[in-house]
C-alpha positions in Angstrom: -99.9 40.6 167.0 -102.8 41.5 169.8 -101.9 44.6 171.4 -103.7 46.8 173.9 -102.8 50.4 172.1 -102.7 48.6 168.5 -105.3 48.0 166.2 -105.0 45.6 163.3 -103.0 46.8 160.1 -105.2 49.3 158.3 -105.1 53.0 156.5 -107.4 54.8 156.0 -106.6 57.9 153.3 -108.5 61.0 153.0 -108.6 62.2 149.6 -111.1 65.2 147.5 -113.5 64.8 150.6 -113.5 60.9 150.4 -112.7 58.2 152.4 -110.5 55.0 150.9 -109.9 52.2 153.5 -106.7 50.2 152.8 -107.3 47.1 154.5 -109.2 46.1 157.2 -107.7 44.4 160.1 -109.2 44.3 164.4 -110.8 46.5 165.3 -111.4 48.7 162.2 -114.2 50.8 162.6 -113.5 51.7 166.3 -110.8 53.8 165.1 -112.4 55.1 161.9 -114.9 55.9 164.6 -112.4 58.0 166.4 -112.0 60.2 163.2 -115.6 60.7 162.6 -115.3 58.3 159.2 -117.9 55.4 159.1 -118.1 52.3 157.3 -121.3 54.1 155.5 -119.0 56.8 154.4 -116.0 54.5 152.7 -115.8 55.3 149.2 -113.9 52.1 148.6 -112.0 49.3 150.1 -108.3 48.0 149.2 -107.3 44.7 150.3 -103.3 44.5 150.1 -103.8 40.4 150.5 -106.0 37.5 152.0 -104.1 37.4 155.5 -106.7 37.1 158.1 -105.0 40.0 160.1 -105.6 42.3 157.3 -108.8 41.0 156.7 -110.4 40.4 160.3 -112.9 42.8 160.1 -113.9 42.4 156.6 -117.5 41.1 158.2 -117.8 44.1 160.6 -117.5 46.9 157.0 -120.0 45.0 155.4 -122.6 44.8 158.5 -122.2 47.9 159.6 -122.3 49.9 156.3 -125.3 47.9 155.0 -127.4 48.8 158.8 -126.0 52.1 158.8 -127.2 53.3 155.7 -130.8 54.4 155.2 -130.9 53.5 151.4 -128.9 50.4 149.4 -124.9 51.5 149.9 -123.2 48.7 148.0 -119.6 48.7 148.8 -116.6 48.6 146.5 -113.9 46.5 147.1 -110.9 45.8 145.6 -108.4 43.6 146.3 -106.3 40.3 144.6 -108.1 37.7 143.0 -109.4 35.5 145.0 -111.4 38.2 147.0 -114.7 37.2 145.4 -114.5 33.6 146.5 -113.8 35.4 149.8 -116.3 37.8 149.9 -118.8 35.4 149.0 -117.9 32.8 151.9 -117.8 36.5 154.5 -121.5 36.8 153.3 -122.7 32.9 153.7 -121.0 33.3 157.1 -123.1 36.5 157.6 -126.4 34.6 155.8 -128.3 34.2 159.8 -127.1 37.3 161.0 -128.2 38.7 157.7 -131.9 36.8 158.1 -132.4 38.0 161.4 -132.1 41.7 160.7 -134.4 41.2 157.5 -136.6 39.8 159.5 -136.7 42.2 162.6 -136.7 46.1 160.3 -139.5 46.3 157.9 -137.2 48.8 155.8 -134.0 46.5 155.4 -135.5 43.9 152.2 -132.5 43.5 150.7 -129.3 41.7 151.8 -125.7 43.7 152.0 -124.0 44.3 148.7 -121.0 44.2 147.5 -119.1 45.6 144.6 -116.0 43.6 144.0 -112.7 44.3 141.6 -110.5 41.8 141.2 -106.8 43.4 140.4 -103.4 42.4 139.2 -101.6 45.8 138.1 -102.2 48.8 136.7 -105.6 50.8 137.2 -107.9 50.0 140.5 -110.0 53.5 140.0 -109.5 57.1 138.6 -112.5 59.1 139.4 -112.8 62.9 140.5 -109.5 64.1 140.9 -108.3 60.5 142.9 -106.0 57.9 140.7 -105.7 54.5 142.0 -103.1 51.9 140.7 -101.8 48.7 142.2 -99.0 46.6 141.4 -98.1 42.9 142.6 -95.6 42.7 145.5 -93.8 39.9 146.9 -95.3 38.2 150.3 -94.7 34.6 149.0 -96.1 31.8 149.8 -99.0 34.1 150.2 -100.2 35.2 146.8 -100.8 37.1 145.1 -100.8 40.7 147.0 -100.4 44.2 145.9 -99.1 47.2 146.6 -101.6 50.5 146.4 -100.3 53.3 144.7 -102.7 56.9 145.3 -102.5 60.1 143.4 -104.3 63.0 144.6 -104.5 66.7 145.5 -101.1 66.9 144.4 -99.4 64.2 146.3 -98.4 60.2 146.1 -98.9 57.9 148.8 -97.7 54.4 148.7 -99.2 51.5 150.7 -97.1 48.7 150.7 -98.9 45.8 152.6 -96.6 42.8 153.5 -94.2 42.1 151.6 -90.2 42.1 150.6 -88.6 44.6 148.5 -89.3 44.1 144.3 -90.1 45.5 141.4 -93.6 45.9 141.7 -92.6 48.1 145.2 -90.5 49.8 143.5 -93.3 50.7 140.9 -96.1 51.9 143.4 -92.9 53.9 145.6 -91.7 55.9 143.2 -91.3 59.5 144.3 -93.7 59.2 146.5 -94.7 61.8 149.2 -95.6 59.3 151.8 -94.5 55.3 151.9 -96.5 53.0 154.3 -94.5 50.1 154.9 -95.3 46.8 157.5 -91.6 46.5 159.1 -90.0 44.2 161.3 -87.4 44.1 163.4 -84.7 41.7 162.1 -82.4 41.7 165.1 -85.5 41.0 167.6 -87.3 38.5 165.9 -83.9 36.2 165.1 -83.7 35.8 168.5 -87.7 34.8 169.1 -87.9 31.6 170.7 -90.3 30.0 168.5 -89.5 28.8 164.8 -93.2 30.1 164.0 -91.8 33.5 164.8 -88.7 33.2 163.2 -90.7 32.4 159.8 -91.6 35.9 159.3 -88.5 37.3 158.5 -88.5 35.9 155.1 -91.6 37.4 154.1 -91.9 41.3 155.4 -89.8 43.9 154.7 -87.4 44.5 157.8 -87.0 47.9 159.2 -83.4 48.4 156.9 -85.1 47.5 153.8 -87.9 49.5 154.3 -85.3 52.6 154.3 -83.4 51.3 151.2 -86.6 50.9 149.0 -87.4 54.9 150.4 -83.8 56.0 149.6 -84.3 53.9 146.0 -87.4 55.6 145.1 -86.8 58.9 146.2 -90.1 58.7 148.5 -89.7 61.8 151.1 -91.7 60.2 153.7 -91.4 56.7 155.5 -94.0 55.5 157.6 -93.3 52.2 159.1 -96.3 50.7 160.5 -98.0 46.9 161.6 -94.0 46.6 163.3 -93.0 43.2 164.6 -92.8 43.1 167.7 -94.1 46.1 168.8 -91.9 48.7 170.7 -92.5 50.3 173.4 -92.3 53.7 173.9 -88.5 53.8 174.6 -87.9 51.4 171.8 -89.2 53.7 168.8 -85.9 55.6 168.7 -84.2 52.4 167.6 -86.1 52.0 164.6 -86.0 54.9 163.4 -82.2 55.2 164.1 -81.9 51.9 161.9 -84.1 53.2 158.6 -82.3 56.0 159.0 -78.8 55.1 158.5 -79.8 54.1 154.7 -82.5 56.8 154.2 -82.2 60.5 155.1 -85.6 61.3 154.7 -88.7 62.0 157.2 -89.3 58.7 159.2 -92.5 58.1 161.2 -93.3 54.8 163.3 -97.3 54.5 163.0 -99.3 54.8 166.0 -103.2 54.5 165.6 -104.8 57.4 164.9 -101.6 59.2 163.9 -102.8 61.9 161.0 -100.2 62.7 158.1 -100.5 65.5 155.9 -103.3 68.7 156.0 
């Protein structure tokens, strides 16, 4: 939902002096921007599912990282399959803009490229001390998605995505350090006027559930971020005092450019 302090869902996680971007929704790269990160410097990108608001700036990564970088920077993405069929239609969309830039710098000859994994479980990328694994989760009809599991430096961080509590959750959130979960609030969006709104309750975790699969998994912190509708200032307390009467553990409600760890 469009909101004047919010960006679009995304993560970006910090890991042996890289930079892994876990999805890409509005506004991206003004708040990678903010942390001195840009799309030149992403060592990869996740996609958690095809959604358009997790995938919204998709166009703006690609762009800006192939006219930012002074030699060829293909970018690697991963994501669920069907990502290469979108990938290629974000490039045929991007095909005049592309033409015109060609056409304008006599050192850009080549077109953006693109690096693309498509996953369904298990191993995304181990490299240099940073272990990658996904695992499919459960935002039907949408499908398929995945859940990101990352091991580094010691630690575990989960990033769910969308999606209702399951087994393949339960996989990537086990014992994790940190759990990044989308949340909604049930008791709010019952009463939404509109049936359209009403729809998404079957579909993302709600803010109770995102406690119970932290409590289940023995994760230690529970981020809740992407929340539907978002709260106001005076709101936050509720949420938290909801996840926490079935988890006992540190609970967080995202805010952009809120920094978690050393």
């Amino acid at each position: 939902m469009p909101h004047p302090d919010r960006a679009g869902p995304a993560t970006l996680v910090r890991a042996c002096d890289r930079n892994f971007l876990f999805d890409c929704g509005r506004g991206v790269l003004m708040r990678t921007a903010a942390v001195d990160v840009g799309a030149a410097a992403l060592a990869g990108l996740f996609i958690t599912h095809m959604h358009s608001d997790h995938t919204t700036d998709f166009n703006d990564v690609i762009t800006t990282r192939w006219i930012m970088s002074p030699s060829p920077n293909p970018l690697a993405v991963y994501g669920p399959a069907g990502l290469a069929a979108f990938a290629r239609a974000t490039l045929a969309a991007l095909e005049t803009d592309i033409g015109y830039r060609i056409a304008h710098h006599d050192d850009l000859t080549d077109p953006p490229r693109l690096d693309v994994h498509e996953l369904e479980a298990g191993l995304a990328l181990d490299t240099d001390g940073v272990r990658i694994t996904c695992a499919p989760t459960d935002h039907s009809p949408v499908h398929p998605t995945l859940g990101y599991r990352i091991e580094a430096e010691g630690l575990v961080v989960a990033i769910a995505g969308d999606t209702v509590p399951c087994a393949g959750l339960d996989e990537i959130c086990q014992d994790a350090d940190i759990y990044v979960q989308t949340a909604i609030r049930r008791d709010v969006v019952e009463r939404a006027r509109m049936q359209r709104m009403r729809d998404v309750l079957d579909y993302h975790s709600d803010v109770r559930q995102a406690g119970e699969t932290a409590r289940r998994c023995g994760v230690k912190t529970l981020v809740l971020n992407h929340l539907v509708p978002p709260p106001s200032p005076e709101q936050e307390a509720d949420w938290k005092t909801i996840a926490a009467e079935v988890f006992d553990g540190e609970i967080l409600l995202a805010r952009d450019l809120m920094r978690i760890g050393s």
